[in-house]
C-alpha positions in Angstrom: 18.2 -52.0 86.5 22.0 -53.3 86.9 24.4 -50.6 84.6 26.6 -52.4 82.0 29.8 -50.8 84.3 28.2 -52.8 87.1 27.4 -56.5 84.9 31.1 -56.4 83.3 32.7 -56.4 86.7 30.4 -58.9 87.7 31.4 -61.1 84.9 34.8 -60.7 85.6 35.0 -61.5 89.2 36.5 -65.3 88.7 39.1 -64.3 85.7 42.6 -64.7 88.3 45.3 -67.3 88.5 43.4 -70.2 87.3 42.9 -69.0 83.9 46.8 -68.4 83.2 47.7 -72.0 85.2 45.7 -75.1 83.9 45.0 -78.1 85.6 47.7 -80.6 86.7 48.3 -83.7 84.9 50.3 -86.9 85.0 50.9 -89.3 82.8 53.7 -92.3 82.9 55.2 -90.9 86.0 55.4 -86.8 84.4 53.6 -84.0 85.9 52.3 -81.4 83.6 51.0 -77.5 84.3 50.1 -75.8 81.0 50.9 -72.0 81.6 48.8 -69.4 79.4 49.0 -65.5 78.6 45.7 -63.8 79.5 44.5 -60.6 78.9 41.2 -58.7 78.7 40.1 -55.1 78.4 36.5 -53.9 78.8 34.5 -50.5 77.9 31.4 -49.3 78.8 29.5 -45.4 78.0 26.1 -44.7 79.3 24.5 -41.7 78.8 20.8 -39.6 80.1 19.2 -36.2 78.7 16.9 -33.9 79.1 19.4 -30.6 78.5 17.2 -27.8 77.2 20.4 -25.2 77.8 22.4 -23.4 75.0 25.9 -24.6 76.5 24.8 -28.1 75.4 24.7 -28.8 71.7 21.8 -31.0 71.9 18.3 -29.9 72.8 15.5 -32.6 73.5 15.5 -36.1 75.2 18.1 -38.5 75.2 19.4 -42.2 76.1 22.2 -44.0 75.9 24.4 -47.0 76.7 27.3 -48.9 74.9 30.0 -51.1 75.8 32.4 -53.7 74.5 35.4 -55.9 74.9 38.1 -58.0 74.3 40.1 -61.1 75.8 42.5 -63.6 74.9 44.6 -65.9 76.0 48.0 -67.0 74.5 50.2 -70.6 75.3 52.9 -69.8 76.9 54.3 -73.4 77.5 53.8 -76.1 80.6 55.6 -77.2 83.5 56.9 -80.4 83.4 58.2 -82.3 86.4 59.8 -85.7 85.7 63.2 -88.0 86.5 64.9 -84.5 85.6 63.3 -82.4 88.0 60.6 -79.3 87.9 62.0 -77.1 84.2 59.8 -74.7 81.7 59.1 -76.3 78.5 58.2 -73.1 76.0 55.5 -73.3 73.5 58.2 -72.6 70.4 55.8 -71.7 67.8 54.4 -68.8 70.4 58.0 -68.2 71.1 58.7 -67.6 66.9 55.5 -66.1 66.4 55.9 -63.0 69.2 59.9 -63.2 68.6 59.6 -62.3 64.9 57.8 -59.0 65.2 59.6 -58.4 68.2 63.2 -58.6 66.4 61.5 -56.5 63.0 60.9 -53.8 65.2 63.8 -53.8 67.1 65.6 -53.4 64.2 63.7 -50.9 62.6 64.3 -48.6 65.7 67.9 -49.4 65.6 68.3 -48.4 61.7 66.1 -45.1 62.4 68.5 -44.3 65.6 71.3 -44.7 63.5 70.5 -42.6 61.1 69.7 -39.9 63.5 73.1 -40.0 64.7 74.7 -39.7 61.2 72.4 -37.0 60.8 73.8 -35.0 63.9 77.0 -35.5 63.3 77.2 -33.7 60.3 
C-alpha cells in the first residue's frame, strides 16, 4: 500500500514550466505565449497505534491518515511578438485586482508607522 506522502508527489511530478507558459499561437502574422501564476501546496498526516504506556494519552488501537490541498493558477498576461517586436502584454484586470489590496495595505502600514513615530517623539 502506496502512503498518501508517496501518491501526492507522484501526482505532482509533471506540474513545472509548462503549466506557467501556455502553448504558442499565431494568428495574422502575431505570435502569442500566455504566461500564468501557479501555485500549489499539499498536506498529508498518517498515523499507527498500539501505545499501551502512561506517557501516551491514548491507550488502545489506532489508525490514521489525512491529507489535503490546494492549487491555482492566476493570468498573468501573454507574449506577443509582432511588426513591433517580442513586448509583455499584462492581464490589467489581474494587474487592478492584486494592485488594489496591495496599495490598501501598504497604506495601512504606512499610517500605523507614522503614528508610531508621533508617538515616540513625544
Amino acid at each position: 500500500m502506496t502512503s498518501l506522502t508517496e501518491r501526492l508527489a507522484e501526482l505532482t511530478k509533471g506540474v513545472g514550466v509548462s503549466n506557467v507558459y501556455g502553448e504558442a499561437t499565431e494568428l495574422n502574422g502575431i505570435h502569442v505565449v500566455p504566461v500564468a501564476l501557479t501555485f500549489h501546496a499539499f498536506g498529508a498526516g498518517e498515523g499507527r497505534g498500539n501505545s499501551a504506556g502512561d506517557s501516551q494519552p491514548f491507550n488502545g488501537e489506532g489508525e490514521g491518515s489525512g491529507g489535503g490541498g490546494i492549487a491555482g493558477t492566476i493570468p498573468l498576461g501573454a507574449y506577443v511578438r509582432d511588426i513591433r517586436g517580442l513586448r509583455f502584454e499584462p492581464n490589467l484586470v489581474v494587474l487592478l485586482a492584486v494592485a488594489t489590496p496591495l496599495v490598501w495595505v501598504a497604506g495601512r502600514v504606512l499610517t500605523q508607522l507614522a503614528k508610531g513615530s508621533r508617538k515616540r517623539r513625544r
